[in-house]
Phi, psi and omega in degrees: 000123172317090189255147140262130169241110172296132153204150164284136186185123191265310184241007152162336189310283193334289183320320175293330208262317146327298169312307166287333154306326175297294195306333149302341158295161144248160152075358171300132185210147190245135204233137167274134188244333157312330168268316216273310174299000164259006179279173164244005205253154126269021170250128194250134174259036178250145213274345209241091210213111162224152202239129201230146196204169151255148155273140202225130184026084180028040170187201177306107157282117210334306187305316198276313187310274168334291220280295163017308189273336162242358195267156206234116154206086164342289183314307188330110162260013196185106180231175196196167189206100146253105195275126167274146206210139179275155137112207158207070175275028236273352151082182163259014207273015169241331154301323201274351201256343200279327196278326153284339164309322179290348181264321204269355196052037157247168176239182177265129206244320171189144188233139172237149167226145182284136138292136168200170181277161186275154173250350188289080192299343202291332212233320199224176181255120174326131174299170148278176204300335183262340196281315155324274210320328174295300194288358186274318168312314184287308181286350165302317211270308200280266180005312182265351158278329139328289151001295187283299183313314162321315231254326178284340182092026175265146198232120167217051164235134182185088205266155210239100190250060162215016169274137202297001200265300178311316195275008189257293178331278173336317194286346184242007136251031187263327185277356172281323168273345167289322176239012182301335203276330173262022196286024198235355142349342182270331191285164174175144188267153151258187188281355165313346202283126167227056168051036205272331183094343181340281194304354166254009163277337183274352201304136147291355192226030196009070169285334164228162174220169173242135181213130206056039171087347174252154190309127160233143179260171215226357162065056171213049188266143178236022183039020159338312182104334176332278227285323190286343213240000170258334166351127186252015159234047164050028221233352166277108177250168193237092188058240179252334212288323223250329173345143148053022180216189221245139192271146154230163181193148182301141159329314193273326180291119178279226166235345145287014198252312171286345165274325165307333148352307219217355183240000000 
């Protein structure tokens, strides 16, 4: 039986844990929703179809939404979502993902969520390398238990999308998908910047360009963060907020891994 896995991944969480889902699988094969969404054809013919994600302001990040809303799978008797996450927070993003399923007359068959370290450098500070290192262990251990539910067909959802608490939730990552795209106005390289490009090779959304040697963002941001956490001279900041403070990214996820994303 056939499985496919959507994922998303700005600096590396998502991606590692997809990958390492593959490996447990058979007949698994891993699809880029940065790529996959510039295309026109949007149909998965598998019978098994999951969505590997970040949560982003307690919910769906706007790019994972977009694709969501078009993509068509008919074939699909089992679908799944595991969204990564700091914190243990779990947000709407398996009610707001149920609720496009429900338009396709399909349902969400089963949702999990990953602990991982945060990457939102904007708001918070990176745990350090042995406190990473625990949740990379925990999530290996969860990953094959997945792994086995996937492989059975076990449904351990059964989501309830009209309470007002959710529908409180929701609305405030839906004004979060309304202005995400110019939210990136704050970003700007400092002189530390040595025109290497990265970041506009890894942006998933081709957001940024360099002109005259430096980054400019184009007000088309999913706020992922690649470019400020992939910098190899610290040299993208985000206002004041970002000075001086210590960038993450995954380890194992390279800047070819995130440019194969999208090409």
């Amino acid at each position: 039986m056939k499985i496919t896995l959507f994922y998303f991944s700005g600096t590396g969480n998502s991606l590692i844990v997809a990958k390492e889902l593959k490996k447990e699988l058979k007949n698994c094969e891993l699809v880029p929703i940065a790529k996959k969404i510039k295309n026109d054809n949007y149909t998965s013919n598998s019978e098994k179809v999951g969505f590997v994600f970040p949560l982003y302001y307690y919910g769906l990040p706007k790019i994972v939404m977009d694709f969501l809303k078009r993509i068509e799978i008919d074939n699909s008797n089992y679908t799944f979502a595991i969204v990564t996450r700091a914190g243990d927070a779990d947000g709407v993003p398996l009610i707001q993902l149920e609720k496009v399923l429900r338009e396709k007359s399909k349902n969400l068959s089963a949702g999990y969520f990953i602990q991982m370290p945060d990457n939102f450098i904007l708001n918070s500070v990176p745990i350090t390398e042995d406190e990473a290192k625990i949740l990379y262990e925990k999530a290996i251990v969860e990953i094959k238990k997945i792994a086995k539910d996937i492989e059975n067909s076990i449904k351990n959802l059964d989501l309830e999308i009209n309470e007002e608490k959710p529908k409180g939730i929701e609305r405030g990552n839906l004004r979060f998908h309304k202005n995400v795209n110019k939210g990136d106005t704050a970003f700007f390289a400092d002189e530390n910047c040595n025109s290497c490009g990265i970041c506009e090779d890894i942006c998933p959304v081709d957001n940024i360009i360099l002109f005259e040697g430096k980054p400019q963002w184009q007000h088309k941001c999913e706020q992922c963060l690649a470019c400020i956490n992939y910098c190899p001279t610290h040299s993208i900041q985000f206002g004041k907020n970002t000075i001086n403070k210590k960038r993450y990214h995954h380890p194992e996820i390279t800047v070819k891994d995130l440019i194969r994303q999208k090409n």
